[in-house]
C-alpha positions in Angstrom: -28.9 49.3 -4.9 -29.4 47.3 -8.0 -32.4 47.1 -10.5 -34.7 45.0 -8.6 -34.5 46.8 -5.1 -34.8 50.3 -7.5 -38.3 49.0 -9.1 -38.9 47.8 -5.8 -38.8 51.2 -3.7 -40.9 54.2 -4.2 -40.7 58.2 -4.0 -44.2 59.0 -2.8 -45.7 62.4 -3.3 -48.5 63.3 -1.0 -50.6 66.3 -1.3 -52.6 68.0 1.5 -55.0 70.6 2.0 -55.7 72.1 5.5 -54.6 68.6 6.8 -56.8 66.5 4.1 -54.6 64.2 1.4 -55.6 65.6 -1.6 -53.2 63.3 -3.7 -50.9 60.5 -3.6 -48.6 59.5 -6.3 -45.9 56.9 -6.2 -43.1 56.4 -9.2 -40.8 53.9 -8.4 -36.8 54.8 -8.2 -35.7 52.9 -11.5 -38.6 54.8 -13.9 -37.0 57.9 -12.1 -33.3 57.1 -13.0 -33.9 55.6 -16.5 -36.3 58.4 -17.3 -37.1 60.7 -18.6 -36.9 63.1 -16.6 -39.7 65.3 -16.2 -43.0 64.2 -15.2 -46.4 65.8 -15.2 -49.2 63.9 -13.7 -53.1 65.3 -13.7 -55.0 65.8 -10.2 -58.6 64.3 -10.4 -61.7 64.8 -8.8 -65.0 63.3 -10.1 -63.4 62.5 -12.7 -62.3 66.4 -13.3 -58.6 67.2 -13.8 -58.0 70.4 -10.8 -54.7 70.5 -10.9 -51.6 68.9 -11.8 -47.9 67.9 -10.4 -45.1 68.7 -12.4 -41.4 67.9 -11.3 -38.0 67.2 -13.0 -36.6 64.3 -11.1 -33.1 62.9 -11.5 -31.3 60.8 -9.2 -27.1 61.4 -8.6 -27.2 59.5 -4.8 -29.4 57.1 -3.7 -30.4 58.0 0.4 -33.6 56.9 2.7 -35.0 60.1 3.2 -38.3 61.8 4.8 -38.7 65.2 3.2 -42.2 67.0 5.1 -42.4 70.1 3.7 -45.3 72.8 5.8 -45.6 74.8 2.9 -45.1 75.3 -1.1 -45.1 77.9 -3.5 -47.4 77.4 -6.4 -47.1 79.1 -9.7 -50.4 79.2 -12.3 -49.9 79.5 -15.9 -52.2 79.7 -18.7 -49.0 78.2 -20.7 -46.4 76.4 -20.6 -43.1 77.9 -21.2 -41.2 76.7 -24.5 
């Protein structure tokens, strides 16, 4: 894959509640393997940040994939570790 199909093709992140998308977010493939490497994006609502996504993402192999997870563990901190 070279650098055009990379900032062409997207990892999308979708986030449900009892079946309803709470949030979509999209980073393309070549902001992911030029980096850096974590990312931390807020979750809105009315303007409001609820929540947030926060994932170290590098890439070693490039594969079409469909990940669906059912369920995820959640951790809430009142700080962030140093």
């Amino acid at each position: 894959m070279d650098e055009l199909q990379l900032r062409k093709t997207f990892l999308i992140v979708i986030v449900r509640h009892n079946d309803a998308k709470v949030a979509e977010l999209q980073l393309n493939l070549y902001l992911i393997a030029t980096g850096p490497y974590h990312h931390d994006f807020p979750l809105r609502s009315s303007n409001k940040t609820e929540g947030r996504i926060c994932a170290d993402l590098r890439i070693s192999q490039i594969l079409n994939s469909i990940i669906a997870v059912r369920s995820a563990s959640v951790t809430l901190v009142k700080e962030r570790p140093n």
